[in-house]
Every structure is written in C-alpha cells, then in structure tokens.
C-alpha positions in Angstrom: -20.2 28.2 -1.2 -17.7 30.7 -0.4 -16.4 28.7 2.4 -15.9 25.8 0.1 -14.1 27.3 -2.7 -11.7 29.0 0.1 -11.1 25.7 1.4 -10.1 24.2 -2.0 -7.8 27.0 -2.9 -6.4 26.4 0.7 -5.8 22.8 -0.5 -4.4 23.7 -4.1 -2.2 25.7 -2.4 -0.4 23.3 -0.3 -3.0 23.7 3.3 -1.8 20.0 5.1 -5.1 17.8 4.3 -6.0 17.3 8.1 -6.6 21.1 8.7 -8.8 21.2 5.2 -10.7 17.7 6.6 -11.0 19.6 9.8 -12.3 23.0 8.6 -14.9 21.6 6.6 -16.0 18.8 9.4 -16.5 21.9 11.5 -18.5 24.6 9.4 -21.0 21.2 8.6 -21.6 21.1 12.2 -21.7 24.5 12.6 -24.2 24.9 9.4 -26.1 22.3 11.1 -26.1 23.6 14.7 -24.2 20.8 16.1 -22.0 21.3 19.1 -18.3 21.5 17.3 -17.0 19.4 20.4 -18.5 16.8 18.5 -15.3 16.4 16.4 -13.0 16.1 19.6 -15.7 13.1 20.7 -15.2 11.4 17.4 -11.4 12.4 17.0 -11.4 10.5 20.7 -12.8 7.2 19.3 -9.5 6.2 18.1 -8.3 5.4 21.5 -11.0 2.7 21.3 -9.8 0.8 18.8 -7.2 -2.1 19.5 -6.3 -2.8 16.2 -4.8 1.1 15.8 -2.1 -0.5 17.6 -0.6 -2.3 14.6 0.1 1.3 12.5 2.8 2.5 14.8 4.2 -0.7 15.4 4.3 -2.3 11.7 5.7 1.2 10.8 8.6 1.2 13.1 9.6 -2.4 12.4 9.6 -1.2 8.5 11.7 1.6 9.1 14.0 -0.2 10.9 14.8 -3.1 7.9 14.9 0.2 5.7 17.7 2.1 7.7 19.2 -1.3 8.0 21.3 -3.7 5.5 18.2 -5.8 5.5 17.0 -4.7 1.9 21.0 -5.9 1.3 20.5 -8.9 2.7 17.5 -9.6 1.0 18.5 -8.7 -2.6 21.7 -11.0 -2.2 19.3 -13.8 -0.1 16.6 -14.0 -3.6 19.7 -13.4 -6.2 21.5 -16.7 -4.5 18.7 -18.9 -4.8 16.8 -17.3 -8.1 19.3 -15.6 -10.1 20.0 -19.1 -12.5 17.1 -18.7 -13.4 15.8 -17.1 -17.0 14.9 -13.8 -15.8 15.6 -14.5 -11.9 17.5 -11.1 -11.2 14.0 -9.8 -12.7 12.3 -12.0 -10.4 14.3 -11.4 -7.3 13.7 -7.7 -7.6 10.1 -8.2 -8.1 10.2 -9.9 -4.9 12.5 -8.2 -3.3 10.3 -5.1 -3.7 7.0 -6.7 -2.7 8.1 -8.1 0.2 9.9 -4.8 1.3 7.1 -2.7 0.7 4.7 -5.2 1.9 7.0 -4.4 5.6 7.3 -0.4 5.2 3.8 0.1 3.9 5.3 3.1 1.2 6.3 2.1 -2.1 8.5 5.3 -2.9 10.6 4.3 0.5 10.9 0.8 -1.7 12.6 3.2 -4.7 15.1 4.7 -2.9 16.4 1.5 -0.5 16.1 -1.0 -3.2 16.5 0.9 -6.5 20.6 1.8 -5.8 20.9 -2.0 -5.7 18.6 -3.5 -8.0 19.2 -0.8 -11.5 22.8 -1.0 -11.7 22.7 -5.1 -11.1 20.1 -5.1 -13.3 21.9 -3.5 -16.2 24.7 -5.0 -15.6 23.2 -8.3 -16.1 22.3 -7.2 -19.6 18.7 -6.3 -19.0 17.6 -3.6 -21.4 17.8 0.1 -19.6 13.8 0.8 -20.4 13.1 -2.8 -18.7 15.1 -2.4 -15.7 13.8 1.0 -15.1 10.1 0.2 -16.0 10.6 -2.9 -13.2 12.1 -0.8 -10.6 9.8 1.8 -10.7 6.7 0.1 -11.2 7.3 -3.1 -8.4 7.9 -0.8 -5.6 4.5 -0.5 -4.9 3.6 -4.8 -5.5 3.2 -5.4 -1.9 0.5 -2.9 -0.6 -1.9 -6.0 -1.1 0.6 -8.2 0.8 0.5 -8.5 4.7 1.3 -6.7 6.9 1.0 -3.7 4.9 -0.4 -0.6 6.7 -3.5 0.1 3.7 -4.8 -3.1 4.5 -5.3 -2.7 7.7 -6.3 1.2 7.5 -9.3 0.3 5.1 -10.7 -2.5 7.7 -10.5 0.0 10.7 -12.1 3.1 8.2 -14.7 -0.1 6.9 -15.5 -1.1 10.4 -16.4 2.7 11.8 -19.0 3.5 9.2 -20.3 -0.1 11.0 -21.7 -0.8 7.4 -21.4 -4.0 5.2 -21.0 -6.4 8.3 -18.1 -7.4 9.6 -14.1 -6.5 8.4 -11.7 -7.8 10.1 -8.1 -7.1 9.7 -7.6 -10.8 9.2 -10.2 -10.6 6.7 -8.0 -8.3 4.1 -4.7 -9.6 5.2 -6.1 -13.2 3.6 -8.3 -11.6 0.7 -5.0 -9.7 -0.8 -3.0 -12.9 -0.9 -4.4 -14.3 -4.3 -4.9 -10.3 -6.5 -1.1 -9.7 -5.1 -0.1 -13.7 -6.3 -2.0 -12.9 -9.5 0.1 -8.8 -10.3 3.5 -10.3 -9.1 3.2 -13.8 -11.6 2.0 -11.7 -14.4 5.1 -9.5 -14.7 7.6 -12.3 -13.5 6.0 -13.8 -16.8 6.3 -10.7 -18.6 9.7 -10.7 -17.3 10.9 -13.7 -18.3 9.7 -12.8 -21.9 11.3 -10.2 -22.0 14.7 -11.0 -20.9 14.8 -14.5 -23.0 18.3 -13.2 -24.7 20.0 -12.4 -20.8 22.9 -14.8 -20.3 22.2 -16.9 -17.0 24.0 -16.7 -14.1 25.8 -20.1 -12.5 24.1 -21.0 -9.1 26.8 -21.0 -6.5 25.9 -23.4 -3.6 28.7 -21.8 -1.1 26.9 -18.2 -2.2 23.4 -19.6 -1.4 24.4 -20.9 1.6 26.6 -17.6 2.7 23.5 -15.8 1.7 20.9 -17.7 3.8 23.4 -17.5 7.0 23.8 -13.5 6.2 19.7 -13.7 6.4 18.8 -16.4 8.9 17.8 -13.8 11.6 15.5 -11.9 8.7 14.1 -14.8 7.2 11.5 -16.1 10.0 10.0 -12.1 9.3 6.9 -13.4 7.3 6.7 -16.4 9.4 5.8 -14.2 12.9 3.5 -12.2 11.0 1.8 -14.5 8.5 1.9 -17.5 10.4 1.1 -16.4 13.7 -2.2 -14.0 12.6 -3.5 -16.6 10.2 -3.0 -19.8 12.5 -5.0 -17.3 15.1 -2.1 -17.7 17.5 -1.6 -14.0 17.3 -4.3 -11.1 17.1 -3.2 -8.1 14.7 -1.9 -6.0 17.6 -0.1 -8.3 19.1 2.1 -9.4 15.8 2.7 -5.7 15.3 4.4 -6.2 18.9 6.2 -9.2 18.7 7.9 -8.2 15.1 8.3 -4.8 16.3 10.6 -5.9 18.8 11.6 -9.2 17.1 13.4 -6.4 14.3 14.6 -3.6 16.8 16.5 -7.0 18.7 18.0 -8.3 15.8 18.9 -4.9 14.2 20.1 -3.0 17.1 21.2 -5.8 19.2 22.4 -8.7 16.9 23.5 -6.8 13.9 24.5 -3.5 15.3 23.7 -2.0 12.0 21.4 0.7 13.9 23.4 2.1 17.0 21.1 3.1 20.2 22.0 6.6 19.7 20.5 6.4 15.9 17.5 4.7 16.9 15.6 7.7 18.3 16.1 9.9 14.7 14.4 5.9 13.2 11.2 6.5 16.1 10.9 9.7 15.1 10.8 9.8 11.1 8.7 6.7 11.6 6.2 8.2 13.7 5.9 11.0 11.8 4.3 9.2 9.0 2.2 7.4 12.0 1.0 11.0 13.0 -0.3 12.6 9.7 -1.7 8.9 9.3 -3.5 9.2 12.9 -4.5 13.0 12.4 -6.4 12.1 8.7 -7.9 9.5 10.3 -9.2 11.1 13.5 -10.3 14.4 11.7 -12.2 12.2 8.9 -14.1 10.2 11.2 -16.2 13.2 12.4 -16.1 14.8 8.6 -17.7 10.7 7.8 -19.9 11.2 10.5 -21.2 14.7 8.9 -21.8 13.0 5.1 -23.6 10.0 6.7 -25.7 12.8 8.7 -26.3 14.8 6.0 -27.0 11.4 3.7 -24.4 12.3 1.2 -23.8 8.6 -0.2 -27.2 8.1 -0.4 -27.6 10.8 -2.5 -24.6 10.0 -4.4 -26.0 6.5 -5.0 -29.6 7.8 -5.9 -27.7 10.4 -8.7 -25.4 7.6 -9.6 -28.3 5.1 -10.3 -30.2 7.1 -12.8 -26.9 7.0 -14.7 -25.8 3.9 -14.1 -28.1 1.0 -13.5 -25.6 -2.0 -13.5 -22.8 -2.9 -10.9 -20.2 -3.6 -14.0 -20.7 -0.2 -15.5 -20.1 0.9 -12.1 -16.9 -0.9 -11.5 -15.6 0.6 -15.1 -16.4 4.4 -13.4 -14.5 3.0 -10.1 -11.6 1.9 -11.6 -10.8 4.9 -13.5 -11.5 7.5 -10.6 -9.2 5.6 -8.3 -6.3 5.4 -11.0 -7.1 9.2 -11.5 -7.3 9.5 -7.7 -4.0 7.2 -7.2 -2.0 9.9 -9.1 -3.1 13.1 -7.1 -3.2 11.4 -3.4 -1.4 9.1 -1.5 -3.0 6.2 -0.6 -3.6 6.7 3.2 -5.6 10.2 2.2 -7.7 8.2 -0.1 -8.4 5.9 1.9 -10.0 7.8 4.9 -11.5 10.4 2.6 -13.0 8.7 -0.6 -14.0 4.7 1.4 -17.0 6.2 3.6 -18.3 7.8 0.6 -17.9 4.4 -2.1 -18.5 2.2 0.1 -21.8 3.0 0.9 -22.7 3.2 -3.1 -20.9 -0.2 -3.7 -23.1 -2.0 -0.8 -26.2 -0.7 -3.2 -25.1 -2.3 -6.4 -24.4 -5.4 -4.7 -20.3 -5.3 -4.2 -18.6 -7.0 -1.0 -17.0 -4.8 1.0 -13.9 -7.0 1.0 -14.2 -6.6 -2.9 -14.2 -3.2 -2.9 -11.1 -2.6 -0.9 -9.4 -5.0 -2.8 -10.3 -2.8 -6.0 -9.4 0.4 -3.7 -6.1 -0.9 -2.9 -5.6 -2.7 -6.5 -5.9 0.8 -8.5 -3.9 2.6 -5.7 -1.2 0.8 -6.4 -0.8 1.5 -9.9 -2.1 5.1 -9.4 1.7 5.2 -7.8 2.8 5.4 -11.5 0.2 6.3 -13.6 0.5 9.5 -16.1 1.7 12.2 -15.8 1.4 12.9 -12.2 2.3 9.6 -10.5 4.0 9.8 -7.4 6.5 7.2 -8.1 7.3 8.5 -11.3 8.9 11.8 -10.3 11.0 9.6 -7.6 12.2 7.6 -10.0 12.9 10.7 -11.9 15.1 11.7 -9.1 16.7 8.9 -8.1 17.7 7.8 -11.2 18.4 10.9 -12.8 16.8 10.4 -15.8 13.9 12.6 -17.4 10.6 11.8 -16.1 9.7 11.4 -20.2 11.7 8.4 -19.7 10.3 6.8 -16.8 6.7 7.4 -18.5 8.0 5.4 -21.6 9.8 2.7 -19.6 6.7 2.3 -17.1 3.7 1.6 -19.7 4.3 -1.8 -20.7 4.5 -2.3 -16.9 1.3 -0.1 -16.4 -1.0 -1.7 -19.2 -0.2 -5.6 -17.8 -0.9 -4.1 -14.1 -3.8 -2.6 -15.2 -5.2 -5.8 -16.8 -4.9 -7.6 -13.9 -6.8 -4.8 -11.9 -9.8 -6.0 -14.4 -9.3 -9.3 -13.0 -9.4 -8.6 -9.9 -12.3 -6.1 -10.3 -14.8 -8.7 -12.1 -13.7 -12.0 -10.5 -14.7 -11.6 -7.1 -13.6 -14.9 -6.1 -10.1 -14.0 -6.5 -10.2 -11.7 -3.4 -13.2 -13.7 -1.6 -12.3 -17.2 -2.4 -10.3 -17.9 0.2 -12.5 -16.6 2.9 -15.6 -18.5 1.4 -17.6 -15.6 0.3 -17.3 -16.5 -3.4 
C-alpha cells in the first residue's frame, strides 16, 4: 500500500507516466516472484509488430504539413470552393481542422497552426466572437476518428496484444471511424449554418478557386495515397505510412522549399519525440497489462461491476462519463495504453464489440480535449487566443453539448461504427 500511494504522489507531482507505469509493472512482478527481466521481454515485443511502423512515419509526414504553408494552402483551397456558401467559412474551418488533425494525430497542434488563420477570418466575416472561438477550439480535435490518425491505429495494436475479442485490424478502425466522424462534423456544420444565418455571403471567385487548387494540387492527392491505397488493399498500413511520408518530405522540401534541408532535422526530432514517449507508454504498459491480466484484474473488475450493473446500456452511461472525465486529465495516447486492457475485457462480458468500444474510447477522447474545467484544449485556446479561459468555457458548451449528443449516438447505435464492416 505504501508503495502505491508513493507512486501516485510521484505522479501528482509531475513523475513522466512511463517511469510510474514502469515502477508499478515491476514491484507486481516482484510481489509475485516473477523474474523483473520479464518487463524488458515484453518491452521487446514491439519490434515484432509491423504495423508500429505507421506511428513514426504518419507523425513525421504530419509534422511536416504543420511546419509547412500546407494548413495555408488548405484554409485558402476549402475557402475558394465553400466560402459562398451560408456558413462555408464555418464549414471550411471545420474541415480544415479535421483533416489537419486527422494528418498530425494532436488536436492542440491543430489550435495553434490553424487557429492564427481561421479566428481573425472568421470574425472578420462577421461571425459572432463566442461562435468563432467555440468552433476553433472545439474542431481541432474532429479528426482523431478520421484516417490516418495515430489513436486509431494505437488502440488496434494495444486491442490486438491483449489477443482478446478476435481479430482488429488497423484497416478495421480506419473504416469503422468513417461514419461517427461523418456524423460529429455534419452536426456542427448544421449547427453552423444555424447559427450564422445573418453572415453576409461571400461571391465565389472562379480565377480564386482555380489559383487555389493550383497552389494545392501537390497536397490534394494526400487522402487519396492514404485512404485509397489502404482501403482498395493496394497498400498495407505500414507501407502508406511510407509512401506519404516521403510523398510530403518530397513535395515540402523538394518542390515547395518551404522546409530547408538544414530545418528538417529540428522537424525529425520534435516529431519523434512525441513518437518516443508514445513508444515508451506503450512498451512499459504491455508488461504492466500483462501483470493485471495475471493477476485477473478485469475479471475482477467485471465480477464487482456486475453486481452493480447488470445491463450493457447502464454500462455504456458509466463508460461515457469516465472517459469524458478521463479525456480531461490525460491525453489520449496515455489513456489509451493504460485504461483499453482494463475496459476492454469488461466490455467483451456485457456483450460490446471491440470495434465499438474503441469507437466510444476515441469518441469521448475527443471531446474530453475540451470538456470542463480542465480540458487540455481549453487552456490552449486560453493562450493562443488571449482570452480568459472563463471565455473559452462559455464559448465551447454549445459546441460541447451537440458533440456530446452525437457521442450517445455513436455509443447506442452500433451500426454506425460496424455497419460498414458488416458486423451490424
């Protein structure tokens, strides 16, 4: 016991997670007279897994279009083509943000590339201030549920070590987030348009739209490479990680010249930074999983559960608010590798599809992001914009409640997230 409450106060004092997952994987072994080299085996069993591959190599390719004028591009590209349109600026930056956090896998990163250009265009096209900071701050985490992003693939490789639930496949996410994300991102562009009925329209501009899709041509087959070539099987997830990694440091360094060779080292290395701490959780918590499972820690959690709560719905209410309450305290790479080999074990017993669940997972991470009063995204929209983070909380609820409402969809239609794999 004494152990454990050091290690929390280690934690609540700032300890990095990996060494507190680490510590307490090795005093279970020890307690239980296991050889401790047993976490370096486990830690090991990374280097067996292909699909790892795709973390460093989606992550540089993000932070590349990031320390680029791609998110310039891209905002100009949507604003061209959309921005007649009642509420198209609304709409572009919805999309704008999706698809850029979709690519860089970190919605505050999304905040602080697209929010200098989409705030002051959006007030200057007359959107209310509340609105346009409620939008900002709230649609730079839309595309976690979009491919390629890197929480999609990190729950199928966490899913597929416990080796529980059959089969989950990288592919298998990538497709099941398509229709939840469709179903977030057309319930605020609705709510957008609503609310910015009384914004005069902009003229479309052929000669812009066309100068804008020339600026972007070399951007634009992006979604193609990735989408296209995983779901038409013509590419495995590893390999589409390489071919758009290098497909974006060509066009980029080579074409664009907007990254010079000797900035592109500082780009590796703040890019595979986030790739270590991501590799390091992940490593150190397959021995800690390896520990609960031993020690039969979800089944116990399911048999305490169960004498509570006798019905998967009830259970899916008590999900969804833990993970928003989680969302706000961790970031979504630490949740995933500490908190899936515990739920989804429980979820398995009361009858919920693995793919389900990490649609659920991933759903309520999302708006964890900027959920009160701790949200991550809220104090970085505090800072960025300069504006009390009293404000942002105000401006961010209408935003939150519609999100959350479409978290309830997702949670008790399973067909949205299985339908299009044919596990309805």
């Amino acid at each position: 016991m004494l152990i454990l409450l050091g290690l929390i106060l280690l934690a609540l004092f700032g300890a990095p997670l990996f060494a507190i997952i680490g510590a307490s994987a090795l005093w279970g072994f020890y307690q239980s007279e296991i050889d401790l080299s047993v976490v370096a085996i486990e830690f090991f069993r990374l280097a067996e897994m292909p699909v790892l591959l795709a973390i460093p190599l989606f992550t540089f390719a993000g932070y590349l279009l990031s320390e680029s004028n791609a998110p310039h591009r891209l905002v100009r590209l949507t604003q061209a083509l959309l921005g007649w349109m009642p509420g198209g600026l609304a709409f572009v930056a919805l999309v704008a943000c999706a698809l850029f956090t979709a690519f860089t896998g970190a919605s505050g990163v999304t905040i602080v590339a697209l929010g200098a250009l989409l705030y002051p265009a959006l007030k200057e096209a007359g959107y209310r201030d509340n609105f346009s900071l409620g939008l900002v701050t709230t649609s730079g985490s839309l595309g976690l549920l979009f491919a390629p992003a890197l929480p999609l693939i990190l729950y199928a490789v966490v899913a597929q070590q416990l080796g529980i639930g059959g089969s989950i496949s990288v592919e298998e996410m990538f497709i099941a987030g398509i229709l939840p994300g469709l179903l977030m991102l057309l319930i605020l562009i609705a709510w957008s348009y609503w609310s910015s009925r009384h914004v005069t329209l902009a003229s479309f501009s052929k000669t812009e739209a066309l100068a804008a899709l020339k600026e972007a041509a070399w951007e634009l087959p992006l979604p193609v490479i990735v989408l296209g070539g995983v779901y038409s099987g013509y590419f495995a997830i590893s390999e589409a990680a390489a071919v758009t990694a290098f497909y974006v440091l060509v066009v980029e360094v080579f074409i664009h010249r907007e990254i010079t060779l000797q900035r592109l080292p500082s780009v590796m290395r703040e890019a595979m930074l986030l790739v270590g701490g991501i590799l390091i959780i992940l490593g150190l918590s397959l021995a800690s999983t390896n520990y609960l499972i031993d020690q039969e820690v979800p089944t116990e959690l399911f048999n305490w559960l169960h004498e509570r709560v006798s019905d998967p719905l009830t259970f899916l209410i008590l999900l969804n608010i833990f993970l928003l309450i989680l969302g706000t305290m961790l970031d979504i790479f630490s949740a995933l590798v500490l908190m899936v080999p515990l739920l989804l074990p429980v979820a398995l017993q009361y009858g919920i599809d693995p793919i389900h669940l990490g649609i659920i997972f991933l759903a309520n991470m999302q708006i964890g992001y900027f959920t009160p009063p701790v949200g991550m995204n809220l104090f970085i929209a505090s800072y960025r914009f300069d504006r009390p983070v009293t404000e942002i909380y105000r401006a961010t609820l209408p935003w939150f409640l519609l999100l959350f409402g479409a978290v309830l969809l997702i949670t008790y239609w399973p067909s949205l997230s299985l339908g299009l794999l044919g596990r309805s």
